[in-house]
C-alpha positions, 0 to 999 in steps of 0.5 A: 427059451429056458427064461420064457418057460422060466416066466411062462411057469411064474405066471402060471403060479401066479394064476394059479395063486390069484384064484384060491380061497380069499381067507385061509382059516387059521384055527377055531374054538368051540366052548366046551361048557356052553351048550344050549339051543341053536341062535336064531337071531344074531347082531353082526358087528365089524369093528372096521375103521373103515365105513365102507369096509365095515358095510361090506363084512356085516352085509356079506355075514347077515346075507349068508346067515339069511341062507341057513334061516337065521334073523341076522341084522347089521350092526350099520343099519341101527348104528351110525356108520360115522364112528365105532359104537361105543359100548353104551350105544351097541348095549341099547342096539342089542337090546333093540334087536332082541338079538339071541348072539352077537357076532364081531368080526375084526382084523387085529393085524397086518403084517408085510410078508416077502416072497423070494423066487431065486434064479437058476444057478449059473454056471462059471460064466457069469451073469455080469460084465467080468472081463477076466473071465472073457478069454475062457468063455466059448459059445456052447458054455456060455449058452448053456449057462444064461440060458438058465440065468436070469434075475430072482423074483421078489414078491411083497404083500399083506397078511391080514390076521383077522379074529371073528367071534359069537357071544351068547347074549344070555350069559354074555360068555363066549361060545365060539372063535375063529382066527382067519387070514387073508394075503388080499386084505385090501379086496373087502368085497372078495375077502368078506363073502370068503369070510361070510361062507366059511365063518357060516359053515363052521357055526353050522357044523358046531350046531350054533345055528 
């Protein structure tokens, strides 16, 4: 009974775990010695070796920055989706776009990360076949002690670090930076609209936009 609570309470934190936030922002810079009017039209560009995924992050930004009134444009959509821009390439899109900022969002590293869950401590009956202990062992201890022993629970998983970053393209200085992480890199819709709402809110709460 004790191992199907046991279970029953991983679950459940399991649960529990899968429906928090996407993307945990780890820290966030606001340059000090930049200050000036709100941006109104900003270039987003994710450095995603994936096409797909590089889609997914520059659409899920520019829809949320349309919410809160800024002329936001995708970097895929004037740039080919085949390869990253190249400097010379992203220079001429920027120009094309009369954009005010530049809005980059890349993930820089991923690390595996294991979890141990332990058992229960056992009692002096052990979990295993020991047959000199066998003449010692009764009913009533024996239950007491696997009732709470059972195996311990390892879990591995992915942790994304990823840098976001807005430059002002007047001075071409950096205005404002955030580190983000992520333990479900490999879900890029959930991950980028997590991604979306949170960069969108703090760069409206630092007067950016």
């Amino acid at each position: 009974m004790r191992n199907l609570i046991r279970i029953a309470v991983v679950l459940c934190l399991t649960t529990l775990l899968s429906s928090c936030a996407a993307v945990s922002v780890v820290d966030t810079w606001r340059n000090p010695s930049l200050t000036g009017n709100r941006l109104h039209k900003i270039l987003v560009v994710s450095f995603a070796r994936k096409e797909g995924s590089r889609a997914v992050y520059e659409d899920m930004l520019v829809s949320e920055l349309h919410k809160h009134g800024v002329d936001a444009v995708a970097s895929y959509t004037i740039l080919s989706q085949a390869t990253l821009p190249d400097w010379h390439a992203l220079d001429r899109a920027v120009r094309s776009t009369a954009s005010q900022g530049i809005l980059t969002v890349q993930t820089i590293k991923v690390e595996k990360q294991t979890t141990v869950q332990p058992s229960a401590v056992a009692s002096p009956y052990p979990g295993y076949w020991y047959p000199p202990a066998f003449p010692d062992w009764d009913f009533p201890g024996y239950y007491r002690s696997m009732a709470l022993y059972g195996p311990s629970y390892v879990t591995t998983y992915d942790v994304a670090t990823m840098q976001v970053n807005l430059f002002d393209l007047g001075s071409d200085r950096l205005i404002w930076a955030a580190t983000m992480q992520t333990m479900e890199p490999e879900k890029v819709t959930k991950v980028g609209k997590d991604l979306a709402d949170k960069v969108v809110k703090s760069l409206r709460k630092e007067g950016l936009i």
